[in-house]
N, C-alpha and C positions, 0 to 999 in steps of 0.2 A: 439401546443396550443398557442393562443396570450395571452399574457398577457393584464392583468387590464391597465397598463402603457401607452402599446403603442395603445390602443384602444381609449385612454382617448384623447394620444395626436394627434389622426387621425381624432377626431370629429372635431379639430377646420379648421378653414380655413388656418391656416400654413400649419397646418398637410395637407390637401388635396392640395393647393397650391406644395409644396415638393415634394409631389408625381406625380404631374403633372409635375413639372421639372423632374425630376427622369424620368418619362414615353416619354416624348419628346427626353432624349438623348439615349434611346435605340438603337443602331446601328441592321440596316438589318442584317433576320441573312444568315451565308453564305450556311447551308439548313437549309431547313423546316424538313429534318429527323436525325437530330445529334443536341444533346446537352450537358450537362454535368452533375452530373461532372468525370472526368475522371476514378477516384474510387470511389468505395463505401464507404460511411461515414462511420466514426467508428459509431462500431453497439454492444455495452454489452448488455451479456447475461446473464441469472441469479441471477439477479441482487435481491439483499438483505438486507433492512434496517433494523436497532437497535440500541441501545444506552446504555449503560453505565452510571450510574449514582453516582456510586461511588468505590474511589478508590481502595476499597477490590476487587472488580470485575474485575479488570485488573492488579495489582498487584499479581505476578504470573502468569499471565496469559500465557496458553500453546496452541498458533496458533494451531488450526488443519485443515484449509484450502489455502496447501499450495499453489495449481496452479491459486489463486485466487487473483484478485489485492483488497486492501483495502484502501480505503479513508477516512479518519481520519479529523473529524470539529468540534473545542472546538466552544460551542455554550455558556460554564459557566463552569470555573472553569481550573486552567494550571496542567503542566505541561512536561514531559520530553519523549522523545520515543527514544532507543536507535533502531536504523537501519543498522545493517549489522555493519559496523568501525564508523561509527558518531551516534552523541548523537544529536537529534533535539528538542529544545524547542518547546513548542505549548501551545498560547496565547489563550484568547478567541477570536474569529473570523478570525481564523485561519484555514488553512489545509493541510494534509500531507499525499502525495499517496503513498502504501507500494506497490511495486511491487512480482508477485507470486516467492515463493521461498525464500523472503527475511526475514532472521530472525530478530525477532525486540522483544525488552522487556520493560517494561515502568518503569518510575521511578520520583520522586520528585513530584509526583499528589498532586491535594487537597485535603487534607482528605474529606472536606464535599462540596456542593453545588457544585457537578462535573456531568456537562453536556456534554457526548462529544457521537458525531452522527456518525455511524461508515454504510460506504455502499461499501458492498464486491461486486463482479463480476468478469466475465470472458470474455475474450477476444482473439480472435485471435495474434499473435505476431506483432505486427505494428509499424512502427519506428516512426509515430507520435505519439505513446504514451512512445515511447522509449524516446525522448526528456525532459520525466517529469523525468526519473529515476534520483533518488538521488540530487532532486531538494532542498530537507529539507520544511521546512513549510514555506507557499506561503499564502498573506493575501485576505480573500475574498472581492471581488469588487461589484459594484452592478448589476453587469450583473453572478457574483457567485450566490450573494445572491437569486438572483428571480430564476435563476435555479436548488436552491435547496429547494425553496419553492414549486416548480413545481412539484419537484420528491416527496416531503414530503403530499404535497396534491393528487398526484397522488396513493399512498402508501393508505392513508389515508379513501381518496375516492373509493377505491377499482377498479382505473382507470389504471393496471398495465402495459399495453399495451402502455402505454404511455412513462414508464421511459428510455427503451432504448435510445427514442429520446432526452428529456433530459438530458440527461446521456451525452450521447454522442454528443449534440453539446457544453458542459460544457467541458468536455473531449478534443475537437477537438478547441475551442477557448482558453484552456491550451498552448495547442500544437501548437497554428497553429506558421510557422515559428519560433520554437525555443519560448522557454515560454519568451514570452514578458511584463510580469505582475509584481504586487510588489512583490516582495520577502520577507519574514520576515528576517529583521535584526536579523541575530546568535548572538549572545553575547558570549564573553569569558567564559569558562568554568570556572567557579569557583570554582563549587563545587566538594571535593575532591572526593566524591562517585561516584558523574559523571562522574570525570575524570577517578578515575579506572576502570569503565563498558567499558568504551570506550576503553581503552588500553585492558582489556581484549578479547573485541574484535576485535581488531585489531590484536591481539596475535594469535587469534586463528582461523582468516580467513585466515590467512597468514600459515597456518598452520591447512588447512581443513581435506588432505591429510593423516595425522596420529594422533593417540590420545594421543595427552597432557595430562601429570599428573597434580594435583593440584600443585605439588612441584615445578614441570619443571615450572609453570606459574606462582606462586610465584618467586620463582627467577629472573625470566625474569623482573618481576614489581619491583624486590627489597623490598619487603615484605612479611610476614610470611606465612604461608598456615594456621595458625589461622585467623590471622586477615585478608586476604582475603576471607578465606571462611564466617567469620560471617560481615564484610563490605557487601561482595558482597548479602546476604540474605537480609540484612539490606536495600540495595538500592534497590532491584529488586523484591523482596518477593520468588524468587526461589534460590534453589541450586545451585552454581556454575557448580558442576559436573554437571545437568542434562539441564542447560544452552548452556553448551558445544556439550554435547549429540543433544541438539533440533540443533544446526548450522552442525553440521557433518550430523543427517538424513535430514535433510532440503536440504542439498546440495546433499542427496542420491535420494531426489525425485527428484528434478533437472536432474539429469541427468536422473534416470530411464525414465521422463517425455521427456527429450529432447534428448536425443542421444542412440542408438541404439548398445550401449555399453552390454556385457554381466552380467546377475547379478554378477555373481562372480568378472567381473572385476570392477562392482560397489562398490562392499564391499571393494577392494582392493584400490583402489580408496581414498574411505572416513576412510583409516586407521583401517579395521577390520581385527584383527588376523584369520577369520576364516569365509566362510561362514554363517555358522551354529550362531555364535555370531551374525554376522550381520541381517539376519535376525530373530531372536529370539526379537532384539532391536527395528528393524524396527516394529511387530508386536505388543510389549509391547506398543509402542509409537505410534501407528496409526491404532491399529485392524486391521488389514491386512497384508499379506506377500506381500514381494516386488514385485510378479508377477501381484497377484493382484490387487495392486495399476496401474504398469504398463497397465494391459489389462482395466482399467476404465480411464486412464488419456486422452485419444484423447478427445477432444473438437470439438463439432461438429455445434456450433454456425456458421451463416452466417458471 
């Protein structure tokens, strides 16, 4: 769909003048039956908008769609996403794409007048979209902004056929050659909650493979397993323990999703004494056993 903009600026005579030049340097092409472009645009599927309005409703919050990318856009109101070992500020006009699998928890939000536009989807594995991973929060432009008015009116309008396109040429002007766009300036960590979220998870990616005590992980941080555990509740609205828990089965889907590993040696893997524990956990945590998960994870999007 063309936008309002560029239709406005095609009325005048610049506009068609431009295009006339534009039309005049087209080179012959070398056939009449080949063109491009050489691959297929990225093309999301599934795609699903919502929003969040305040920060009860994402404090605590426990991802349940993990083979799905999440794009995150303070539209009013900040603050903090921790992502996998970093902690990403997030401004108003701001965004910040999770990729599937990645465990993230929020923290330092507005209490109130919290606007933030969340649009999940699924995608094939593309190394143009590998380009954005662990990019941190990136400031929307205005060729952002009209493409997410695009997808919001298309949602809106009940026009849903339309978002992939959107979507994904948003997606693909992220990507194209390496994110060439603004980046949100990170600022120093200051705050001491944020910094412990962060070593916490550093701690504990570093160490996916078996399961850390609260003690073992105090120690590590040089404070108490009190005051870590009531800090960490404090900053995140979850439990440390079960913080821990979402990064070990997160990397359990991961692999049941991507490698052809056997279940047992999945559980063995992500530090379970025991099948049986393993998925008992997996099922607490996801309504389904691990097989299960596995025989629904193929993606069958174009």
């Amino acid at each position: 769909m063309i936008n309002g903009e560029l239709i406005g600026a095609h009325k005048g005579r610049s506009g068609e003048g431009e295009m006339l030049r534009w039309s005049r340097r087209l080179p012959e092409p070398v056939s009449y039956w080949q063109g491009g472009p050489e691959r297929p645009p990225l093309c999301p599927a599934n795609i699903l908008l919502f929003s969040r309005h305040a920060a009860a409703h994402l404090m605590g919050h426990s991802p349940s769609q993990h083979h799905r990318y999440v794009l995150i856009v303070s539209l009013q109101g900040t603050g903090k996403v921790a992502v996998e070992r970093e902690v990403h500020p997030l401004r108003v006009g701001e965004g910040l794409l999770i990729f599937p699998f990645q465990s993230h928890c929020y923290l330092e939000l507005t209490p109130s007048s919290l606007e933030w536009l969340f649009i999940s989807f699924e995608h094939r594995s593309d190394d143009r979209l590998d380009r954005l991973r662990d990019l941190g929060a990136w400031k929307l432009d205005s060729k952002a902004k009209s493409h997410l008015n695009n997808l919001l009116r298309g949602w809106r309008e009940d026009r849903r056929d339309t978002l992939p396109l959107h979507l994904g040429l948003w997606l693909h002007e992220m990507g194209r050659a390496g994110f060439a766009g603004p980046v949100a300036s990170k600022s120093p960590m200051r705050d001491p909650d944020a910094k412990l979220v962060e070593s916490v998870n550093r701690l504990v990616f570093a160490n996916r493979e078996r399961a850390l005590t609260l003690q073992e992980i105090a120690v590590s941080l040089g404070v108490s397993a009190s005051s870590l555990r009531s800090r960490f509740r404090s900053a995140t609205g979850q439990s440390i323990g079960r913080h821990v828990r979402e990064i070990r089965l997160n990397f359990a889907c991961e692999l049941l999703h991507d490698t052809r590993l056997r279940i047992e040696e999945v559980s063995v893997r992500c530090g379970y004494e025991s099948l049986f524990a393993f998925s008992r956990a997996f099922r607490q945590a996801y309504d389904s056993s691990p097989s299960q998960y596995r025989k629904r994870r193929l993606f069958t999007a174009p």
